[in-house]
C-alpha positions as CSV (number, residue, x, y, z in Angstrom):
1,X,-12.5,-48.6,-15.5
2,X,-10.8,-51.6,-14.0
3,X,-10.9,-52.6,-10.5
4,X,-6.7,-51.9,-10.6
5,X,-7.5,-48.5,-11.5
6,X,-10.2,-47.4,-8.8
7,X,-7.1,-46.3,-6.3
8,X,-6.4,-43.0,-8.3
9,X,-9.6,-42.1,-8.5
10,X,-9.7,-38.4,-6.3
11,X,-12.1,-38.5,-4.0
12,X,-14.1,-35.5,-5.7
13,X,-14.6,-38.3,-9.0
14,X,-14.9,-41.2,-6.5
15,X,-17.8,-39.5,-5.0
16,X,-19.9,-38.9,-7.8
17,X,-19.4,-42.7,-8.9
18,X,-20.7,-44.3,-5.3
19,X,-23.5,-42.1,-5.0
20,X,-24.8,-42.0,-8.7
21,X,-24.3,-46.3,-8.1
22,X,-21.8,-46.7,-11.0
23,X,-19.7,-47.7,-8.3
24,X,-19.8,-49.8,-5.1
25,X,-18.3,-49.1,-1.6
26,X,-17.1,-51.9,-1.6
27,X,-15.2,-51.8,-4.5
28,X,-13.9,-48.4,-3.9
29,X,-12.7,-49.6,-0.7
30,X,-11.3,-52.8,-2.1
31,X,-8.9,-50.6,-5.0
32,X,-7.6,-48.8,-1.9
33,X,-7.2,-51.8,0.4
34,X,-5.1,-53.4,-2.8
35,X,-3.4,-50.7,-3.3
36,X,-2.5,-50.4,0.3
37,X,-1.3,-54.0,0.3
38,X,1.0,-53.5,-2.3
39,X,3.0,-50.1,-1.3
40,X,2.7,-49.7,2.6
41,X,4.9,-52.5,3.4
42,X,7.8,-50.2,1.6
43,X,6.3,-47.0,3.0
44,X,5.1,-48.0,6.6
45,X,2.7,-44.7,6.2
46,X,-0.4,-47.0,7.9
47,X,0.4,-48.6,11.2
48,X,-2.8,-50.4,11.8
49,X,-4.7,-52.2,8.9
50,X,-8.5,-51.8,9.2
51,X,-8.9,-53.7,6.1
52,X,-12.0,-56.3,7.6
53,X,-13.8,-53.3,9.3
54,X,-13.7,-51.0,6.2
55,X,-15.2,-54.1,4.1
56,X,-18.0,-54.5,7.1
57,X,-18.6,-51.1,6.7
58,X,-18.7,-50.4,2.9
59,X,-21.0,-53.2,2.2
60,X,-23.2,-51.9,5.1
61,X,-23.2,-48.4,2.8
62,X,-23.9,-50.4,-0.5
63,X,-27.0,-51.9,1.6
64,X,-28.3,-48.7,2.8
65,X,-28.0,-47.0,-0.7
66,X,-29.7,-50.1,-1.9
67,X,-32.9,-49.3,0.3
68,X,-32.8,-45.8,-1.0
69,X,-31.8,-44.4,2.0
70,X,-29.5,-40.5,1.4
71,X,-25.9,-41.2,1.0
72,X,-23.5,-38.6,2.8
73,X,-21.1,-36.6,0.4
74,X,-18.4,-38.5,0.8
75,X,-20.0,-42.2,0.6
76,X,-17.5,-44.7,0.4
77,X,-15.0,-42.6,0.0
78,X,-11.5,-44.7,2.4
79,X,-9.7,-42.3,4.7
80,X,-6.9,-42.6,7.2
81,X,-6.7,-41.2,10.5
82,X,-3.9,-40.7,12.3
83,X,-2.9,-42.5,15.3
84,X,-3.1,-39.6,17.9
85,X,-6.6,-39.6,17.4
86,X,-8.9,-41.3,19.2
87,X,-10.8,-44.0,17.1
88,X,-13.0,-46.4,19.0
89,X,-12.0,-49.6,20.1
90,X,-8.7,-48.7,19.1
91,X,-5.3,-47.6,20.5
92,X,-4.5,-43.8,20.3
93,X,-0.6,-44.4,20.8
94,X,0.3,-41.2,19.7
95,X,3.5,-42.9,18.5
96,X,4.3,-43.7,22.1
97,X,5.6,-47.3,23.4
98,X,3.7,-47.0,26.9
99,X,0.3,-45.5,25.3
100,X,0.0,-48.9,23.2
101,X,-2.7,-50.1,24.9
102,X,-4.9,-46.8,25.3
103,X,-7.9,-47.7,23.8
104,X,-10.3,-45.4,23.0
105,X,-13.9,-45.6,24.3
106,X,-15.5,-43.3,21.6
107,X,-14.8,-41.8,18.3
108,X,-13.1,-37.8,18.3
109,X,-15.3,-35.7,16.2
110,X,-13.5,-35.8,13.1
111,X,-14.1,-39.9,12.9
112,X,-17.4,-39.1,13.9
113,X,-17.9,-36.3,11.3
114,X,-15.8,-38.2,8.1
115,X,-18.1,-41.6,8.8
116,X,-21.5,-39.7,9.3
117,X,-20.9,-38.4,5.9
118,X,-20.1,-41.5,4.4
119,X,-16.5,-42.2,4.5
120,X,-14.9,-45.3,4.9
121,X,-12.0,-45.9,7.3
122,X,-9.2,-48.3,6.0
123,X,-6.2,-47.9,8.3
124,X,-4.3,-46.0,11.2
125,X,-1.3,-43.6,10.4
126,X,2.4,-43.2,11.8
127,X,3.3,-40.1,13.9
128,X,6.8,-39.6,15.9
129,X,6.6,-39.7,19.6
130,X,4.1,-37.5,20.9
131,X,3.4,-35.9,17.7
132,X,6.0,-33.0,17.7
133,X,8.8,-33.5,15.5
134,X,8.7,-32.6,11.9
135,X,9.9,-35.9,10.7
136,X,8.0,-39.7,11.3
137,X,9.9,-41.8,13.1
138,X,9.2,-43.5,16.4
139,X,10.5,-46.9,18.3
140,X,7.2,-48.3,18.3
141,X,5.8,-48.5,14.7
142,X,9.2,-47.9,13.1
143,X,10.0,-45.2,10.1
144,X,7.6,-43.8,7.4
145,X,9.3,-43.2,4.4
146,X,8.8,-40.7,1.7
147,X,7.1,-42.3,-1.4
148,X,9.7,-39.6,-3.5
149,X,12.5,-42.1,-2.0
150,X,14.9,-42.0,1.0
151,X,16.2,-38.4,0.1
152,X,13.6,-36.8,1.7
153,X,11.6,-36.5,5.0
154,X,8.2,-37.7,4.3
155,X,7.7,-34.8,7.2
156,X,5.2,-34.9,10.5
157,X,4.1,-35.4,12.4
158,X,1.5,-36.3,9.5
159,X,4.0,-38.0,7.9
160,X,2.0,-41.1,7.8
161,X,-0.9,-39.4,6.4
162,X,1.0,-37.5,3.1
163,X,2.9,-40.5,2.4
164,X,-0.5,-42.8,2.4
165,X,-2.6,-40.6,0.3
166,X,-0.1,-39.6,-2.3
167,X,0.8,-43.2,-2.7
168,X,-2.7,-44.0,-3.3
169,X,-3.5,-45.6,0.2
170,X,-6.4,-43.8,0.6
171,X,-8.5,-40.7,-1.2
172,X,-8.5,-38.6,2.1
173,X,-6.1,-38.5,4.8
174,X,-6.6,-37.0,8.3
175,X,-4.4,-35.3,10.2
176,X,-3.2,-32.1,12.5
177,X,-1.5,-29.2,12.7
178,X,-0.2,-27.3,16.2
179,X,3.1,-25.9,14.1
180,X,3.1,-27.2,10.9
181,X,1.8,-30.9,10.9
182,X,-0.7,-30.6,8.5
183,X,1.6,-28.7,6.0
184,X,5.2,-30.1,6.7
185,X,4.1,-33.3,5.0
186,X,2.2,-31.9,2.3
187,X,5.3,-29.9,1.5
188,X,7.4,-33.1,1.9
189,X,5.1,-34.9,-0.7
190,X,3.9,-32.5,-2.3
191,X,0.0,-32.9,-1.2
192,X,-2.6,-30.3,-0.6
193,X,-3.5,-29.1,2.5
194,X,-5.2,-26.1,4.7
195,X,-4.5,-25.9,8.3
196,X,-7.6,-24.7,9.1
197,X,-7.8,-21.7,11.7
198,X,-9.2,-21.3,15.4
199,X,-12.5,-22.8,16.3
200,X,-12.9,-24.1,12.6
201,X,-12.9,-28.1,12.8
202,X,-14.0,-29.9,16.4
203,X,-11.8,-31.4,18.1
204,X,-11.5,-33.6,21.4
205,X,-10.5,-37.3,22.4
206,X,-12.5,-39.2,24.8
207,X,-9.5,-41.3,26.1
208,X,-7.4,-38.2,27.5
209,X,-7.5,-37.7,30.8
210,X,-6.8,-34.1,31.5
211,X,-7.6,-31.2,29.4
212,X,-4.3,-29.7,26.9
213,X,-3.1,-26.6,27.4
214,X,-4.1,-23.2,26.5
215,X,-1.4,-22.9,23.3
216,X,-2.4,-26.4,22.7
217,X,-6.1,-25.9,22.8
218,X,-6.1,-22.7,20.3
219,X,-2.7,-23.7,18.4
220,X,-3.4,-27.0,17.2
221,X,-5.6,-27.7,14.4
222,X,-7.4,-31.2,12.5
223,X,-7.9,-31.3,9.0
224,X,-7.0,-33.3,5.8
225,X,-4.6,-33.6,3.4
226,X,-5.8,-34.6,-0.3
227,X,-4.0,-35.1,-4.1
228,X,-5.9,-32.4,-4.9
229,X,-7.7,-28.7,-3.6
230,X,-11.1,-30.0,-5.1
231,X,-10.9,-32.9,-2.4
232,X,-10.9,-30.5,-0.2
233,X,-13.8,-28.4,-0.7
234,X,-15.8,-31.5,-1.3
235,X,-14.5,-32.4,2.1
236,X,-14.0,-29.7,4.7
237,X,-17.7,-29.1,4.7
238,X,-18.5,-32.7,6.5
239,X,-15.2,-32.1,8.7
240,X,-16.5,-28.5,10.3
241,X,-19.6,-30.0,11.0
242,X,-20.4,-29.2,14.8
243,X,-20.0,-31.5,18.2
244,X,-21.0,-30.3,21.7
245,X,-17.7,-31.8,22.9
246,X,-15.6,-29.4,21.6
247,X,-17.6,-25.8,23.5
248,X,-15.4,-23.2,21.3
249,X,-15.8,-24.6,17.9
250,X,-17.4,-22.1,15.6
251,X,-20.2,-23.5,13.5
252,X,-20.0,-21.4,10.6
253,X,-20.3,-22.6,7.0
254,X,-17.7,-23.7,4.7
255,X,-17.8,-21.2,1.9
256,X,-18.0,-17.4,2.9
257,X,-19.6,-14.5,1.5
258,X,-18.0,-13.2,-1.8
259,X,-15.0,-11.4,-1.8
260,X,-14.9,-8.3,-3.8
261,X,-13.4,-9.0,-6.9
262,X,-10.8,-9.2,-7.7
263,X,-9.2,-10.4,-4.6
264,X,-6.0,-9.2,-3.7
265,X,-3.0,-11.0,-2.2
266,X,-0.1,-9.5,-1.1
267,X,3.3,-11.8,-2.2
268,X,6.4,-12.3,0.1
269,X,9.5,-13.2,-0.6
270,X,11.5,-12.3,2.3
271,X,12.9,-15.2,4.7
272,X,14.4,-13.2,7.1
273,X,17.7,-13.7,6.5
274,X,17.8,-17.1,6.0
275,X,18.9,-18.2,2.1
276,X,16.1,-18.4,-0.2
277,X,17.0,-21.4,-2.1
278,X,16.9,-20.6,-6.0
279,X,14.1,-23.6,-6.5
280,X,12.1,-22.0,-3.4
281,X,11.7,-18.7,-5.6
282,X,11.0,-19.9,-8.8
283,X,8.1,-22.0,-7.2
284,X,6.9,-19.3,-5.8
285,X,7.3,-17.0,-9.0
286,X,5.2,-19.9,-10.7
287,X,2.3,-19.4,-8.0
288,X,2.8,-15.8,-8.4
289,X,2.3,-16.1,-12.3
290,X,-0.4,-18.9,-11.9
291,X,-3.0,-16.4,-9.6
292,X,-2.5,-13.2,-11.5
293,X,-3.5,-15.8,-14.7
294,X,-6.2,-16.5,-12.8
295,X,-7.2,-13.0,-12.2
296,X,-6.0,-12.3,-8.5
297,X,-4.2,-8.7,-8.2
298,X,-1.1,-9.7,-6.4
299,X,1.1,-7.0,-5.2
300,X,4.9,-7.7,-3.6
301,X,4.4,-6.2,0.1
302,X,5.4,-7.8,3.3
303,X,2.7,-8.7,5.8
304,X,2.8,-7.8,9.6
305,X,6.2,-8.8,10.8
306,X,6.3,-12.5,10.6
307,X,9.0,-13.4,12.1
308,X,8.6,-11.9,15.2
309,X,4.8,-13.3,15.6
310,X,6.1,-16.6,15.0
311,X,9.5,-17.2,16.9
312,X,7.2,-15.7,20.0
313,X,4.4,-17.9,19.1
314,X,6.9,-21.2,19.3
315,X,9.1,-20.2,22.7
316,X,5.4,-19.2,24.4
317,X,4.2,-23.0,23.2
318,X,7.9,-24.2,24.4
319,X,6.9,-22.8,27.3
320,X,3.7,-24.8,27.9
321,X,5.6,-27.9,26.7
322,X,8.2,-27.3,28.8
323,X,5.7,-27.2,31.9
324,X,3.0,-29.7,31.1
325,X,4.7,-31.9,28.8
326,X,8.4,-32.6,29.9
327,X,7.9,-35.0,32.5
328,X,6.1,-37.3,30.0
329,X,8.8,-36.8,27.3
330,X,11.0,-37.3,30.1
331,X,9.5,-40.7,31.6
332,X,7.6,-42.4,28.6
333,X,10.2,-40.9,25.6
334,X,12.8,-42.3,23.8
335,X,16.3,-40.7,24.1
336,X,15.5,-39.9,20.2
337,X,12.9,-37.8,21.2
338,X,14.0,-36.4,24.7
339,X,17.6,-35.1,22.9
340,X,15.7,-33.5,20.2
341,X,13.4,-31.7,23.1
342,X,16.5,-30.5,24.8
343,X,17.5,-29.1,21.1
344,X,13.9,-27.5,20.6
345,X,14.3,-25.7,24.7
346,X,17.7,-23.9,23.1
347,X,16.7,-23.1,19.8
348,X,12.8,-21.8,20.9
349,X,14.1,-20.7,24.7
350,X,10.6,-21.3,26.5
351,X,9.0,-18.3,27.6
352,X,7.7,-19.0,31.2
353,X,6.0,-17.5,34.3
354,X,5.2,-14.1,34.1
355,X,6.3,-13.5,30.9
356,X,4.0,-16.4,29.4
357,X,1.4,-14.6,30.5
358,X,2.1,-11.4,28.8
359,X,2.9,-13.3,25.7
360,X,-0.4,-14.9,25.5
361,X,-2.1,-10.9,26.0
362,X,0.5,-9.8,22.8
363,X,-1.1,-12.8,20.8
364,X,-3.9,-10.5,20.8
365,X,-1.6,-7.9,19.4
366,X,0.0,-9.9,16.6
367,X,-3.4,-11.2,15.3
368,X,-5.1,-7.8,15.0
369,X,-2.3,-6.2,13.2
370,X,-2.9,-9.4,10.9
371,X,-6.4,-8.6,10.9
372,X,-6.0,-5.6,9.5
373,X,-4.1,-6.0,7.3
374,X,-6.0,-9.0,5.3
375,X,-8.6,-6.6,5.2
376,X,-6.6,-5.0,2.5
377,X,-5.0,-8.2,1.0
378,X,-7.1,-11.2,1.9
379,X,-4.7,-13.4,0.8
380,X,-0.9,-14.0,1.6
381,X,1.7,-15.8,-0.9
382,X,4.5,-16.7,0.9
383,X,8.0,-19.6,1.3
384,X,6.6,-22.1,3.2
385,X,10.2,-23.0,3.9
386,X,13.1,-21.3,2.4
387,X,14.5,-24.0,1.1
388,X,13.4,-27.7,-0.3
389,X,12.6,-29.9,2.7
390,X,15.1,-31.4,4.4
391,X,16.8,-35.4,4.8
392,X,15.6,-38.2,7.0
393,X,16.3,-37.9,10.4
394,X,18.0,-34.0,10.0
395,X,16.4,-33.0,13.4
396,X,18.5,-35.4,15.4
397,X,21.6,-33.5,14.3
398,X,22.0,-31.5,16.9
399,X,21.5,-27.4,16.9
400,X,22.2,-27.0,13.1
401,X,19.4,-29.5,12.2
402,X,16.9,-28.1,14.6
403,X,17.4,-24.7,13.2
404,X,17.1,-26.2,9.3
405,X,13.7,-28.0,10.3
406,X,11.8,-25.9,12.5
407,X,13.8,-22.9,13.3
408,X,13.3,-21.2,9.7
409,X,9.7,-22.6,9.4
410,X,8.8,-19.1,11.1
411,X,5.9,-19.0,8.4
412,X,4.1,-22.0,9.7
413,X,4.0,-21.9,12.9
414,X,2.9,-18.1,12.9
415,X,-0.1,-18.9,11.7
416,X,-0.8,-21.7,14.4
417,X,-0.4,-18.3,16.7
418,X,-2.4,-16.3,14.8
419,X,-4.9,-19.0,14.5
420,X,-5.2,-17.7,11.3
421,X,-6.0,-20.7,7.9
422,X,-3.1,-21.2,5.7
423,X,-3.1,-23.5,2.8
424,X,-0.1,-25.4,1.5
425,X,0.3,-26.4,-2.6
426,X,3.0,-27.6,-4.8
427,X,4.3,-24.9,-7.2
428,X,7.1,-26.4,-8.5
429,X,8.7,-30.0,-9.0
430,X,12.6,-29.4,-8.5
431,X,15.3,-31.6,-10.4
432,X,17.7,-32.0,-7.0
433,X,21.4,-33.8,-7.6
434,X,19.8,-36.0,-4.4
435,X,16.6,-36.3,-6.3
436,X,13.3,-35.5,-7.9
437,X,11.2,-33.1,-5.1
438,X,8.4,-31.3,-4.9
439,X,8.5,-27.5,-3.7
440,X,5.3,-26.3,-2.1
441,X,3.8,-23.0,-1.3
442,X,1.8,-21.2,1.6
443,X,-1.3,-18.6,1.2
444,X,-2.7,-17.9,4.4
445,X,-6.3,-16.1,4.3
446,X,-8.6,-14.3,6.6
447,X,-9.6,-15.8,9.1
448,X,-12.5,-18.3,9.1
449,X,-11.5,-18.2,5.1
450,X,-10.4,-21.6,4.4
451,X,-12.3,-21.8,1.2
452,X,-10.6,-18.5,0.1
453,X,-6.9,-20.1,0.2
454,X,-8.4,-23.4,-1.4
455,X,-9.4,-21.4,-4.2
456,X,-5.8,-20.0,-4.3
457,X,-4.4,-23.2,-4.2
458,X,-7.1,-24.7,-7.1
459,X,-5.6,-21.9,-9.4
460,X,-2.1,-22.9,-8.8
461,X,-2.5,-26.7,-9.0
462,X,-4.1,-26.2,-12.2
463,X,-0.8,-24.3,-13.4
464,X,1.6,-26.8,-12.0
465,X,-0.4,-30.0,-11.7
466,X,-0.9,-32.8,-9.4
467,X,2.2,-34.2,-7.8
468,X,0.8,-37.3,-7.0
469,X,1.4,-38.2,-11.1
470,X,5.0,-38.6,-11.0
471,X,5.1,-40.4,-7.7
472,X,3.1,-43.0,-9.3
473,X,4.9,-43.3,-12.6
474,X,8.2,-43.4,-9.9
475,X,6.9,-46.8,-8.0
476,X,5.4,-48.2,-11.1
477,X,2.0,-47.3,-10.5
C-alpha cells in the first residue's frame, strides 16, 4: 500500500495495521493530513487545521508502542471534532462570531475518551450558528459544501463532520445530535451513523458557563459518524466509556445481551401525509429486502404514533429555546439565523409555561408506549425523510422551506424525545435530474441498544455498499 492510499483505509482496517506495527501513526495521520490538504479547501468541512498537533501526537504513539507499552483500540486512528465542543486550548465557537475567542480550558469527555483510546485529532469541524439548523452555513467560517456537489445540503449541524469523513478527511468524525444532527448529515452524504440514546455517551464542556436546559440535557446526543457500521462498533465502545462530569451517564457496555432470534423489526412506510418520494420507498424496500436476507423477520406495522411524539417533542424543545436561548440568538446571531428562528417559532409553535411542564410529564407517556412496543419488535425500519434531502440554503426560504427541512423530519427528532438510539444508513444511491444522491434509512432500537441498529445497518450496507466509493471516483480520488 502506498502512502496516497492510507486515507481510505476505514478505521476498523486502519486499526489492525497501527497496532499489529505494519503501520505507523504517523503515517496514518500523514495520508489523512494529505488528503485533507487536497479536498477541504473546496469543501470547507474542517475549520481549524490541527495538522502540527496531530503529528506531535502520533509520533508520541509510535514511541510508546515502541517501548511496548498497550496501544488503545483505536491507536492512531485521525478524527474530527466538531467545533461546539470543547477541545483544550482551543475555541469552542459553536459557529458563532462573538464565541471566537472562547477557549476551552479542558477537553469534553468525548476528546477525552477518543484520545485515551488512541485516536489522533487532525482538525476542527463547521457547524451553523449555534448548532441548530439542518444545513452548515455560518458568517464566521463560511459554507461547507456537500462532497456529492452543490445540489445538496451537506446537512447539520454535523455538516462539517459527514462531509470530512466521506471525503476522506479523517476515518472517524465526531459529532451531535439534539434533533437530527448526527443523522441529517449522514443522510445528506450518505455516511453511517447512530444517534445514540439517553445517558449512553458523556457529555459536558468545561468552558460553558451555565448548565443547558432540561430538553437540551436529555435531547441532545454525541456520537460519530463513520464510512462504515464496522467503524462504529470498533468505536462506540471507547466513546461510552464513563466521566464523573457528566452525573446521569449510564455506564453500561457496548454490546447487550442476545436478542432472541430471530429479531424482529416492525417496517413503516407511512409519512403522515406528506409525499413519499418514489426513491425514498425503493430505498427503503432495498433495506427491507437486505434484513429479511439477512434473517430478520420484518413485519409492515406502524409503531406508537410518531408523529404526534415528535411534533410535541420539537414545540416542547421550541419552548426551552424560546426561553433560554432567544436572547443569545437575538444579540450574538446573524439575521440568517435569527429569521430562520422566527420561522422555526411558527412552524414548531413553542409550548411554554404550564403546559411545558405537562409536556415534559407526557414524555414519559410517549416513551413507554415505545417501550412496549420494541419489546415485541426491537427494531424499527422507517423514512428518515420522505423525500431525498433537500438544496443548499432551503431553510432560509421562508415557511415552505422550514417545513421541507425540519417540519417532515417528525422521525428524527422523535427519537431525540424518546431518547430512544436510532441508526441512520444509505439504502439506495438515486439518479436525480439535479444529481447523483444518496437516500438513507432509519432503524431505531431499544433503548440502550445501539449495537442492535448497528447490526441492522451492517446488513444493509453490505446489500447496498459503501457510499463513500462513488464520492471518491466523483472528485477523482
Amino acid at each position: 500500500m502506498t502512502q496516497s492510499d492510507i486515507w481510505r483505509l476505514s478505521a476498523t482496517d486502519l486499526t489492525s495495521l497501527t497496532r499489529s506495527g505494519d503501520l505507523s501513526a504517523q503515517d496514518a495521520v500523514q495520508a489523512s493530513l494529505d488528503r485533507m490538504a487536497d479536498v477541504n479547501p473546496a469543501l470547507n468541512a474542517v475549520v481549524e487545521d490541527l495538522s502540527a498537533e496531530a503529528l506531535h501526537r502520533a509520533r508520541a504513539l509510535d514511541q510508546s508502542r515502541a517501548k511496548g507499552e498497550p496501544t488503545g483500540p483505536l491507536h492512531g486512528v485521525p478524527v474530527t471534532i466538531k467545533v461546539n465542543v470543547d477541545q483544550k486550548g482551543h475555541a469552542t465557537t459553536n459557529g458563532v462570531v462573538a464565541l471566537k475567542d472562547v477557549i476551552a480550558p479542558d477537553d469534553a469527555p468525548v476528546v477525552s475518551n477518543l484520545e485515551e483510546a488512541g485516536a489522533v485529532v487532525i482538525g476542527r469541524t463547521n457547524t451553523p450558528e449555534f448548532s441548530f439548523r439542518a444545513d452548515t452555513d455560518n458568517p464566521l467560517y463560511g459554507r461547507t459544501h456537500n462532497p456529492w456537489g452543490a445540489h445538496i445540503s451537506p446537512g447539520g449541524s454535523s455538516g462539517g463532520a459527514a462531509a470530512a469523513v466521506m471525503a476522506g478527511v479523517g476515518a472517524l468524525a465526531h459529532g451531535n445530535d439534539i434533533g437530527g444532527s448526527l443523522r441529517f448529515p449522514a443522510a445528506a452524504t450518505g455516511a453511517v451513523t447512530v444517534k445514540p440514546g439517553l445517558g449512553r455517551v458523556p457529555a459536558w464542556n468545561p468552558s460553558q458557563q451555565a448548565e443547558r436546559g432540561l430538553l437540551a440535557q436529555s435531547m441532545s446526543v454525541q456520537g460519530l459518524i463513520t464510512r462504515s457500521a464496522a467503524d462504529l462498533h470498533l468505536s462506540m465502545p471507547s466513546l461510552i466509556a464513563p466521566d464523573p462530569r457528566d452525573p446521569f451517564h449510564v455506564p453500561i457496555a457496548w454490546r447487550g445481551a442476545p436478542v432472541e432470534a430471530p429479531i424482529k423489526v416492525a417496517f413503516t412506510k407511512n409519512t403522515f401525509g406528506y409525499a413519499l418520494h418514489p426513491e425514498v420507498e425503493k430505498a427503503l424496500d432495498t433495506a427491507h429486502e437486505a434484513l429479511v436476507d439477512a434473517g430478520y423477520v420484518v413485519d409492515e406495522i406502524d409503531p406508537p404514533d410518531v408523529f404526534e411524539c415528535g411534533r410535541i417533542g420539537y414545540r416542547t424543545l421550541m419552548g426551552e429555546v424560546l426561553t433560554l436561548m432567544k436572547s443569545d440568538i437575538e444579540a450574538a446571531g446573524s439575521q440568517t439565523i435569527r429569521d430562520i428562528f422566527d420561522v422555526y417559532f411558527q412552524e414548531f409553535p413553542p409550548i411554554v409555561e404550564t403546559e411545558l411542564v405537562h409536556m415534559l410529564a407526557k414524555r414519559s407517556h410517549y416513551a413507554r408506549e415505545w417501550s412496549l412496543f420494541l419489546q415485541d419488535y426491537p427494531l424499527v425500519l422507517s423514512p428518515f425523510l420522505p423525500q431525498p434531502f433537500f438544496k443548499p440554503d432551503r431553510d432560509t426560504e421562508g415557511a415552505e422551506g422550514v417545513h421541507e427541512v425540519l417540519g417532515c423530519a417528525v422521525y428524527s427528532y422523535a427519537m431525540n424525545f424518546l431518547g430512544l438510539p436510532a441508526a441512520c444508513v444509505p439504502a439506495r444511491l438515486a439518479e436525480l435530474p439535479q444529481g447523483p444522491q444518496p437516500i438513507n434509512v432509519q432503524i431505531a432500537a431499544r433503548r440502550w441498544r445501539e449495537d442492535l441498529a448497528v447490526d441492522a445497518a451492517a446488513a444493509i450496507e453490505a446489500r447496498v455498499g459503501q457510499m463513500c466509493i462513488p464520492i471518491w471516483d466523483k472528485m477523482g480520488g
